[in-house]
Structures are given as structure tokens and as C-alpha cells.
N, C-alpha and C positions, 0 to 999 in steps of 0.2 A: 673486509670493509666495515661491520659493524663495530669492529672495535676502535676507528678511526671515526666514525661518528660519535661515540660513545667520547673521546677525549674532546671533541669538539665542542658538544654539550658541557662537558667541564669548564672548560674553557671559556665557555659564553657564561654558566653558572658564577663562574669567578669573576667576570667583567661585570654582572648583577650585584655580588656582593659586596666590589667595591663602590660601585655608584650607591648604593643602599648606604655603607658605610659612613660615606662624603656626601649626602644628603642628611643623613642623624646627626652629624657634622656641624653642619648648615644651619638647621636647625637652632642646635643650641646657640650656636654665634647669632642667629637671628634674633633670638629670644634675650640673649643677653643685649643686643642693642635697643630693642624695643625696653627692657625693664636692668635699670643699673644694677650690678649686681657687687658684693664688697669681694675682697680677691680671694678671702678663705672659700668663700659660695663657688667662686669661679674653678679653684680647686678641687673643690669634692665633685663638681658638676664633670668636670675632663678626667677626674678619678673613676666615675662612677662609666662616664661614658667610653674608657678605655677601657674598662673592667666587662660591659654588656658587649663592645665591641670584640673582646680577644672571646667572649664566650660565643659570638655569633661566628666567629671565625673559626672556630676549634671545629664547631656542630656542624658549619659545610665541609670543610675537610672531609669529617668524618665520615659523611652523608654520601658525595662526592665519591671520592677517590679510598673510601675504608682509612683512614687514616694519615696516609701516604702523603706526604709534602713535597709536591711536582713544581719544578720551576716553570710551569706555565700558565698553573696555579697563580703563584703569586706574581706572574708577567700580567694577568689579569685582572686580579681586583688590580693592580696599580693602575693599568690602563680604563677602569672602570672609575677609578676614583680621580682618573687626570679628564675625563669622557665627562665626567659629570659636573667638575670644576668649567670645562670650556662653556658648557650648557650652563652654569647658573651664570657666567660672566657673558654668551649671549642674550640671556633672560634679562641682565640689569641694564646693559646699553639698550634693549627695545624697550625697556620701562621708561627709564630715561628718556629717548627719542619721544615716545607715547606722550607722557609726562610734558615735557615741554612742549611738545606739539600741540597741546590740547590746553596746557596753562597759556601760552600764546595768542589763541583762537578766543580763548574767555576775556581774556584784558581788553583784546582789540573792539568788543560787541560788550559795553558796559550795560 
């Protein structure tokens, strides 16, 4: 039995590194809408952040499973990075609702 907890904990370790991933993700896509950026910039910026991501990926593996590349491993950051995608695309609709709920309330009481 401890070694079937022990894959589980990878497992969920892996579902974390993909939402980690796909929030660093986020980020920069955030960053660049807030501040234009020219498309060499936008380049090095997905160069640099595919570069820090395959290094944070390597280092759980490693950490994880000794080095060993498990397909449930990578079944998990996927579903950690589709996990995190649904959560900031519920985040923007209740901002939205938020948003216009409350820009609504101020128009109407001048």
C-alpha cells in the first residue's frame, strides 16, 4: 500500500506543476496586456519562459519519480494545466458579473 500512495502523491505533485506552469503562463499574457509589448520582446519573454519552464519540469521529475518519465506524470501536469485554465476562465466570468453588477448599481444612484 505505501507504494500506491506514494504514485498518488506524484500524481497530484504533477497536477500542481501543471497549474503552476499555466499560471506563470497567465501571468505573462496578463502582463503583456496590461503593458504593449513589441513582438522581438514577446519572443524572448515565451523563449525565456519556456526555457525556466522545461528547467522546473526536469527538477520534478527528478525530485518525483528519480528521473523516470511516467505517463501519469505527464497525464497530470496536463490535467493540472487544463484545471487551472477552467479556474482562471471561472475567475473572468465572476469578475465580469462582479464588474457589471456593481458598474450598474453606480450609474443608477448618480
Amino acid at each position: 500500500m505505501p507504494e500506491i500512495r506514494e504514485e498518488i502523491m506524484i500524481f497530484f505533485t504533477a497536477v500542481l506543476t501543471g497549474a503552476v506552469l499555466r499560471t506563470a503562463y497567465r501571468c505573462i499574457s496578463c502582463l503583456r496586456e496590461w503593458i504593449r509589448h513589441e513582438p522581438v520582446a514577446i519572443e524572448l519573454e515565451d523563449l525565456f519562459y519556456w526555457i525556466a519552464a522545461s528547467i522546473y519540469f526536469f527538477v520534478q521529475i527528478y525530485h518525483t519519480s528519480d528521473g523516470v518519465i511516467r505517463w501519469y506524470f505527464i497525464l497530470g501536469v496536463v490535467l493540472g494545466a487544463v484545471f487551472a485554465s477552467v479556474f482562471f476562465g471561472w475567475m473572468k466570468k465572476l469578475h465580469k458579473k462582479i464588474y457589471t453588477r456593481s458598474h450598474k448599481d453606480f450609474t443608477k444612484n448618480p
